[in-house]
Backbone atoms as SQL, in Angstrom:
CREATE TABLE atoms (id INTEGER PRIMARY KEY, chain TEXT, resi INTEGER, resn TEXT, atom TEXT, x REAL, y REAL, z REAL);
INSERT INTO atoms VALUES
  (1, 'A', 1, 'UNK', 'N', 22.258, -24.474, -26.266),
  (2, 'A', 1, 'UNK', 'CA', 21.938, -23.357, -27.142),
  (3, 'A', 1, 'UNK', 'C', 22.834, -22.189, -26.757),
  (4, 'A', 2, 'UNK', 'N', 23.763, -21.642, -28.019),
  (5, 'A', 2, 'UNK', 'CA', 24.523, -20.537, -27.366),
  (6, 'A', 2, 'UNK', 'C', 23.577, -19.286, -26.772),
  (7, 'A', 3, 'UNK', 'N', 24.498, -18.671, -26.893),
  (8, 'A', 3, 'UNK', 'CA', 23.858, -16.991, -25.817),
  (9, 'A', 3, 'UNK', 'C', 23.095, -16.029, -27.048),
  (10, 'A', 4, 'UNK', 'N', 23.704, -16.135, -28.114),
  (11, 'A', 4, 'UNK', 'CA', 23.273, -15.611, -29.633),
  (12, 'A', 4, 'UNK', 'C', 22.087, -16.135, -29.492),
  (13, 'A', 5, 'UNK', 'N', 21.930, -17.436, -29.644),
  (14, 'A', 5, 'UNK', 'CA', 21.067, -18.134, -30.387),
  (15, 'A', 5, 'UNK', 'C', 19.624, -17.933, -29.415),
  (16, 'A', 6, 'UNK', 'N', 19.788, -17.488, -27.582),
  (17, 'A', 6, 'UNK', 'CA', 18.831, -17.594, -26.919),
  (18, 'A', 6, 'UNK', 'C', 18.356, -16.071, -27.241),
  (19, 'A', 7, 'UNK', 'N', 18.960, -15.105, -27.359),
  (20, 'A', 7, 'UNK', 'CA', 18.862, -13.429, -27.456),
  (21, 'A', 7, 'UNK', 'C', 17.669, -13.847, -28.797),
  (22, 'A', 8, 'UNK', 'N', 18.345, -14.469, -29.776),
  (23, 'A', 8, 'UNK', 'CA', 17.667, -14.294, -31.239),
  (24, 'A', 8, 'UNK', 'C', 15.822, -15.093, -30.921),
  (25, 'A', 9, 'UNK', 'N', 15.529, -15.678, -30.285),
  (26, 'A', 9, 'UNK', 'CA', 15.066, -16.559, -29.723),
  (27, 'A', 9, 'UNK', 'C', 14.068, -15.724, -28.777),
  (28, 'A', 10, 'UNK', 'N', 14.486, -15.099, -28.279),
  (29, 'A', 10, 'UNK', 'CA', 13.773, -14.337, -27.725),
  (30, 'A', 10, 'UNK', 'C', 12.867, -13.306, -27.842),
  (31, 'A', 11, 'UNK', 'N', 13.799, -12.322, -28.856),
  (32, 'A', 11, 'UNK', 'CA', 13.407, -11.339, -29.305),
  (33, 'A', 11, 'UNK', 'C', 12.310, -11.883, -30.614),
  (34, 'A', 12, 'UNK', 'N', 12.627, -13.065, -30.817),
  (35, 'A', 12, 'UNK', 'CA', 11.180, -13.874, -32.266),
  (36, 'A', 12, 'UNK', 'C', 10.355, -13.702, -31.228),
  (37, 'A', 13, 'UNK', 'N', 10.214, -14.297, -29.945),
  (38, 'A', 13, 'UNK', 'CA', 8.907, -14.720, -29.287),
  (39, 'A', 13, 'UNK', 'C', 8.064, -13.342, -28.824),
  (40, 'A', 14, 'UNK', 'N', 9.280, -12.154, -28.061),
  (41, 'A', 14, 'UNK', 'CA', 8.706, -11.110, -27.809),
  (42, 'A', 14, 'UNK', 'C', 8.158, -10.328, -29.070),
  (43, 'A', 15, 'UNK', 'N', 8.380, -10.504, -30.082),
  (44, 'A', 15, 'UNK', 'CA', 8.212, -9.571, -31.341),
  (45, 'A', 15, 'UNK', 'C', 6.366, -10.100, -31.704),
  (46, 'A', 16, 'UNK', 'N', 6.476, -11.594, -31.174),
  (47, 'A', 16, 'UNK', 'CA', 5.257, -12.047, -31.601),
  (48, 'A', 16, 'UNK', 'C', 3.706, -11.821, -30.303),
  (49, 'A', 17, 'UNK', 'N', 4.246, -11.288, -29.293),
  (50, 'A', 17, 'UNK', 'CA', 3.418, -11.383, -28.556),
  (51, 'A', 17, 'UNK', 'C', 2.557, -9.679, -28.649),
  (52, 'A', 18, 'UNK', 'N', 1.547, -9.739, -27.802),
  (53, 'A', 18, 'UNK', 'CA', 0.648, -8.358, -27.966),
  (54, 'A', 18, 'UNK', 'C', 1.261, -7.473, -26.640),
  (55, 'A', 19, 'UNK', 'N', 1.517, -6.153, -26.775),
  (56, 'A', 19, 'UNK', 'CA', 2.062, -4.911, -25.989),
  (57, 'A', 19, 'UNK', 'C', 1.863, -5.431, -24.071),
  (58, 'A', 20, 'UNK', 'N', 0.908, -5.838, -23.678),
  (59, 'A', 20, 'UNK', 'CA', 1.008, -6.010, -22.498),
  (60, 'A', 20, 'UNK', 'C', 1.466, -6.875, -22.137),
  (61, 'A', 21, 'UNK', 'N', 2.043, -8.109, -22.487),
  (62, 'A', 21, 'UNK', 'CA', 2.716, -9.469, -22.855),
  (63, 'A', 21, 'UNK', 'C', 4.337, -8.430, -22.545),
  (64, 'A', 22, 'UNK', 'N', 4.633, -7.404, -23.650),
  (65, 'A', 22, 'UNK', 'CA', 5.975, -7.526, -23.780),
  (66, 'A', 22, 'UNK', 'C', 6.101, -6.575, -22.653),
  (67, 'A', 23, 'UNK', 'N', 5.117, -5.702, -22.168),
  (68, 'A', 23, 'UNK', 'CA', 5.465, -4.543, -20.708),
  (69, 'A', 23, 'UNK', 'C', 5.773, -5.913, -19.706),
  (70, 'A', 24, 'UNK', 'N', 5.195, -6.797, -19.602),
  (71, 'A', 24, 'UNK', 'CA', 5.230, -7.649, -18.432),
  (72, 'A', 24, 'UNK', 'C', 6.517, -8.462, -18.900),
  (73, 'A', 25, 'UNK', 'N', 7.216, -8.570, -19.561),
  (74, 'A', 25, 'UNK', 'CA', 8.375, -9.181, -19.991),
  (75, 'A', 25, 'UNK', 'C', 9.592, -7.961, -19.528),
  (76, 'A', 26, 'UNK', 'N', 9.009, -6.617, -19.885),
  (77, 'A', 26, 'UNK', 'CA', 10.436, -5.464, -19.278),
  (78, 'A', 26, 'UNK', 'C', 9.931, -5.468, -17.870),
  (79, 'A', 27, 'UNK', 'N', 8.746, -5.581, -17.434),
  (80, 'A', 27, 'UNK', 'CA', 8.682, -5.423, -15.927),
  (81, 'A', 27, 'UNK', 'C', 9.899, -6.812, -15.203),
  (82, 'A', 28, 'UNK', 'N', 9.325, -7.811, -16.023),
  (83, 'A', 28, 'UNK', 'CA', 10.394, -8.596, -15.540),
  (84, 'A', 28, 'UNK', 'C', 11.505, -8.577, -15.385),
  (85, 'A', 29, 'UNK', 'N', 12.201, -8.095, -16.564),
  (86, 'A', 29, 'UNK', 'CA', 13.768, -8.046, -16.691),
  (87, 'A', 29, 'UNK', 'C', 14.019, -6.628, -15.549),
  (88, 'A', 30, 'UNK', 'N', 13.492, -5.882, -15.358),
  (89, 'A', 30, 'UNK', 'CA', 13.828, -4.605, -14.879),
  (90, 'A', 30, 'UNK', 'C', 13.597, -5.463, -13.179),
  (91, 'A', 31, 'UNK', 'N', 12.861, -6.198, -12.740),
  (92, 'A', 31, 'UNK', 'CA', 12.884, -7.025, -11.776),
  (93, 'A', 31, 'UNK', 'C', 13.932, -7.496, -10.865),
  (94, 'A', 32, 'UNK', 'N', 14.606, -8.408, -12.448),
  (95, 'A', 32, 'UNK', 'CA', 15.881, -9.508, -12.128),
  (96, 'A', 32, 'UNK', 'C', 16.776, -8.281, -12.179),
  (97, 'A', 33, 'UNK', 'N', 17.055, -7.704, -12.968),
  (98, 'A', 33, 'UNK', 'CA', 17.919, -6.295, -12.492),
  (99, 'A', 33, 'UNK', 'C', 18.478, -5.672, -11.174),
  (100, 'A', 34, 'UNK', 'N', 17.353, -5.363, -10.826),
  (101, 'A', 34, 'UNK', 'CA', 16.807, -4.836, -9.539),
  (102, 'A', 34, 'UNK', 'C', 17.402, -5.656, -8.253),
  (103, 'A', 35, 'UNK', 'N', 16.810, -6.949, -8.783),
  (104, 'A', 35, 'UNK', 'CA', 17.598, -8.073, -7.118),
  (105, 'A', 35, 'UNK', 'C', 18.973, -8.066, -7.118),
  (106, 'A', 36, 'UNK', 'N', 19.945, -7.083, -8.244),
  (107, 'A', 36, 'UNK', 'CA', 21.388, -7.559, -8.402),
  (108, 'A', 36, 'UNK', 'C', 21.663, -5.551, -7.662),
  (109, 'A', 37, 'UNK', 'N', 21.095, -5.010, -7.482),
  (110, 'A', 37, 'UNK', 'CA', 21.848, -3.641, -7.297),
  (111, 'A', 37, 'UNK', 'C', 22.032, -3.595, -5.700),
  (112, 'A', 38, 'UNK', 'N', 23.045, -3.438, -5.305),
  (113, 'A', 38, 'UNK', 'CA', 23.740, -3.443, -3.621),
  (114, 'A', 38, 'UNK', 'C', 22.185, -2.850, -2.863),
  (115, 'A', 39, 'UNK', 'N', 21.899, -1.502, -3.252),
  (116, 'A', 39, 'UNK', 'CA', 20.697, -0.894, -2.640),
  (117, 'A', 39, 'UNK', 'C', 19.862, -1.587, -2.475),
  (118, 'A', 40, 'UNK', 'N', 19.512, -2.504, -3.163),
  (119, 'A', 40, 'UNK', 'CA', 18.410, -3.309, -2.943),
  (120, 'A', 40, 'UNK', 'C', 18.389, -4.383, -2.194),
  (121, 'A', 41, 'UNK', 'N', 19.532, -4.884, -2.315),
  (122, 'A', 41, 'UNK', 'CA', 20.029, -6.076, -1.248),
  (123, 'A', 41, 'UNK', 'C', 19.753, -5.568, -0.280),
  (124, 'A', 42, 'UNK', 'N', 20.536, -4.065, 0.196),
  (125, 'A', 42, 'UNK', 'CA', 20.425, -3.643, 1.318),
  (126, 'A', 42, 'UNK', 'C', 19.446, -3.758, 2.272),
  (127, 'A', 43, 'UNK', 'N', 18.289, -3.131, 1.421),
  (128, 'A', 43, 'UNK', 'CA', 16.913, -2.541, 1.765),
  (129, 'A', 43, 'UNK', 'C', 16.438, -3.988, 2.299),
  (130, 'A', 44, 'UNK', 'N', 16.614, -4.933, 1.394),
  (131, 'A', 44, 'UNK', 'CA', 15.834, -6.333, 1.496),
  (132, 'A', 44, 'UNK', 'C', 16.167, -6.881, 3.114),
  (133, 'A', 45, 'UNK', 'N', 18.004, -6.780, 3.259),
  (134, 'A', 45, 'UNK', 'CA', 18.244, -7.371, 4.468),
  (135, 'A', 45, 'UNK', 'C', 17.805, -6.809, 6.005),
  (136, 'A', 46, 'UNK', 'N', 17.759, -5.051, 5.479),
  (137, 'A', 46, 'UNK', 'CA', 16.934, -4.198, 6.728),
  (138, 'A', 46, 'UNK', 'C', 16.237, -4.682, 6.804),
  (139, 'A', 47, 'UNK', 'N', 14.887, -4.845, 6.005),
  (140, 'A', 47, 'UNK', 'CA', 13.548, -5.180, 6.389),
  (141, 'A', 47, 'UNK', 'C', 13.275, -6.165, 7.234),
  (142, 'A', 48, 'UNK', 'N', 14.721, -7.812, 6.585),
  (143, 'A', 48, 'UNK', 'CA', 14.357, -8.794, 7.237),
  (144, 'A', 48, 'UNK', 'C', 14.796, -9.251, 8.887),
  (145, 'A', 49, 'UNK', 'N', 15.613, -7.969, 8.832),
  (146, 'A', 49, 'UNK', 'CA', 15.945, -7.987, 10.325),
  (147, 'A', 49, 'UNK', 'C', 15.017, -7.250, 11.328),
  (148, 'A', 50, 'UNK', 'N', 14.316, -5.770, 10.564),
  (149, 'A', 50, 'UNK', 'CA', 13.440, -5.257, 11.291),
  (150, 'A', 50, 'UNK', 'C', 11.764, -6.634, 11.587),
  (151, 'A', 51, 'UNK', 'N', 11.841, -7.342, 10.575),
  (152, 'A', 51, 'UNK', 'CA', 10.749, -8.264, 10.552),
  (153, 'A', 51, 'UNK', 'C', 11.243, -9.185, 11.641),
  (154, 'A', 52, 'UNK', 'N', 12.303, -9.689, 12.072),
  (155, 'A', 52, 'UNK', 'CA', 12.835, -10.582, 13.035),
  (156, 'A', 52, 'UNK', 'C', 12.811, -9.936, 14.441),
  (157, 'A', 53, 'UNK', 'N', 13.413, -8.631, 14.447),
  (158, 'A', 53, 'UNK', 'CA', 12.846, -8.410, 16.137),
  (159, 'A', 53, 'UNK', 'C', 11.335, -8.112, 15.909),
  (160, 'A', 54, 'UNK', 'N', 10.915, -7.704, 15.000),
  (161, 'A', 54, 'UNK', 'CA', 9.114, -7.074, 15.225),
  (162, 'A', 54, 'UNK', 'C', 8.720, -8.279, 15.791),
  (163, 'A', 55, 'UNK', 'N', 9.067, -9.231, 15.160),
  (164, 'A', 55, 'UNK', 'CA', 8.212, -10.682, 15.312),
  (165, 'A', 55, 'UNK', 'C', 8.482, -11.485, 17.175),
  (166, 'A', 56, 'UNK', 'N', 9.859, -11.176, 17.408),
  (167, 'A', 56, 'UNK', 'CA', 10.790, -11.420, 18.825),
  (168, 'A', 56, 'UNK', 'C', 9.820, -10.709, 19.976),
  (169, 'A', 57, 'UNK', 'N', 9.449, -9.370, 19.245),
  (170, 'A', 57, 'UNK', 'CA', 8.448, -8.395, 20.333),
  (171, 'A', 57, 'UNK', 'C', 7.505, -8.576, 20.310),
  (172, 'A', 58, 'UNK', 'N', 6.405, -9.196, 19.499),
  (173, 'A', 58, 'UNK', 'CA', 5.342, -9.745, 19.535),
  (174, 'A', 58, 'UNK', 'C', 4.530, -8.345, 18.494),
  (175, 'A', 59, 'UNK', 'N', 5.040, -7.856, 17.698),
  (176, 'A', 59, 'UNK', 'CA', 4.593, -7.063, 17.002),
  (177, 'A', 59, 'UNK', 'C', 4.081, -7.410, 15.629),
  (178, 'A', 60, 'UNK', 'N', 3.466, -6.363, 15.139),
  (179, 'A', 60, 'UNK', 'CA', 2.227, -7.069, 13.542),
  (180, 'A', 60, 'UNK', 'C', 3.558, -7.148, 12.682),
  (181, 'A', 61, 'UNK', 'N', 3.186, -7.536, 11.394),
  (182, 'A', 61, 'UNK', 'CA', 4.152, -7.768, 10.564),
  (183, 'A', 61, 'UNK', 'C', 3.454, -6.098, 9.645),
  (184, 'A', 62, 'UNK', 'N', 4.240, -5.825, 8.887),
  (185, 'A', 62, 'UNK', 'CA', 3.596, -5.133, 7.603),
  (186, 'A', 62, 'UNK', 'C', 3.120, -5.713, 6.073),
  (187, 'A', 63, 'UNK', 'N', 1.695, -5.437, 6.164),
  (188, 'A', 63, 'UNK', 'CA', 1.147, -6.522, 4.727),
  (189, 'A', 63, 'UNK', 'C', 2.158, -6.111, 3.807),
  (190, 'A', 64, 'UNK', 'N', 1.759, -6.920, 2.634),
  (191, 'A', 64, 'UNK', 'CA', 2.562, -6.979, 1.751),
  (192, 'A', 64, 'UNK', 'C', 2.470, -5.534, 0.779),
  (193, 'A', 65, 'UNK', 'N', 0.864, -4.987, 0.964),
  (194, 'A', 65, 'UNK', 'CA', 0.027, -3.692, 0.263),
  (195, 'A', 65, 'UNK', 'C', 0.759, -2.750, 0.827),
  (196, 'A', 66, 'UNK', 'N', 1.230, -2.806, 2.177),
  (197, 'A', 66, 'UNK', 'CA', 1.736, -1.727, 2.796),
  (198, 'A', 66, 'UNK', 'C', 3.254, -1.715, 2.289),
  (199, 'A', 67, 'UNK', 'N', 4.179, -3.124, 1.686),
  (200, 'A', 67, 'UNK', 'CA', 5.605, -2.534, 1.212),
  (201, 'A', 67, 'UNK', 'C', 5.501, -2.226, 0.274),
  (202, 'A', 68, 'UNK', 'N', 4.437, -2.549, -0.762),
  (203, 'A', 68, 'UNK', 'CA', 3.956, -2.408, -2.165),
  (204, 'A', 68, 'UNK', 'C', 4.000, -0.704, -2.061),
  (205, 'A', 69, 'UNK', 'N', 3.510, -0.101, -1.239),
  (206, 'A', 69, 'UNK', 'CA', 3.162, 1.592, -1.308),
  (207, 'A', 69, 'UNK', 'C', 4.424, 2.103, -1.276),
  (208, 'A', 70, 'UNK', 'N', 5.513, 1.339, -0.056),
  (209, 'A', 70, 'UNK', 'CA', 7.046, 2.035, 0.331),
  (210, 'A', 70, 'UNK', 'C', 7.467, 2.020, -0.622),
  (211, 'A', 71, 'UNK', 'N', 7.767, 1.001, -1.850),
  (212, 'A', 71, 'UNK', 'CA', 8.568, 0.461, -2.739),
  (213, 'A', 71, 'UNK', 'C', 8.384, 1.319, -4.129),
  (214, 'A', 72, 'UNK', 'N', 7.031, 1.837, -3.857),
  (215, 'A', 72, 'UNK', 'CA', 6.399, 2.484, -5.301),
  (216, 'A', 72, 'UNK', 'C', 6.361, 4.128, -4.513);
């Protein structure tokens, strides 16, 4: 299926769905976005190194609620 044909395709299915359907469809795309911007890579690879010695030192991890707050 060309690239036309998936866009056209798409926009039928989103056109047909109800408003919180299509917010959770831009949350998505704004998502996949997001994993492509350098800053974010960045941020991602800090964390996973600060998570690798925390873990080396015998230290807690941070829940997931707690990056949820940093991130927002």
């Amino acid at each position: 299926m060309g690239n036309t044909a998936l866009k056209d395709r798409l926009i039928k299915e989103i056109g047909e769905m109800p408003a919180d359907k299509v917010q959770e469809v831009l949350n998505f795309v704004n998502h996949l976005n997001l994993k492509e911007d350098r800053w974010f890579i960045d941020l991602v690879n800090g964390r996973t190194g600060l998570a690798a010695s925390d873990k080396s030192a015998g230290k807690r991890f941070t829940s997931l609620g707690e990056l949820q707050k940093e991130y927002k």
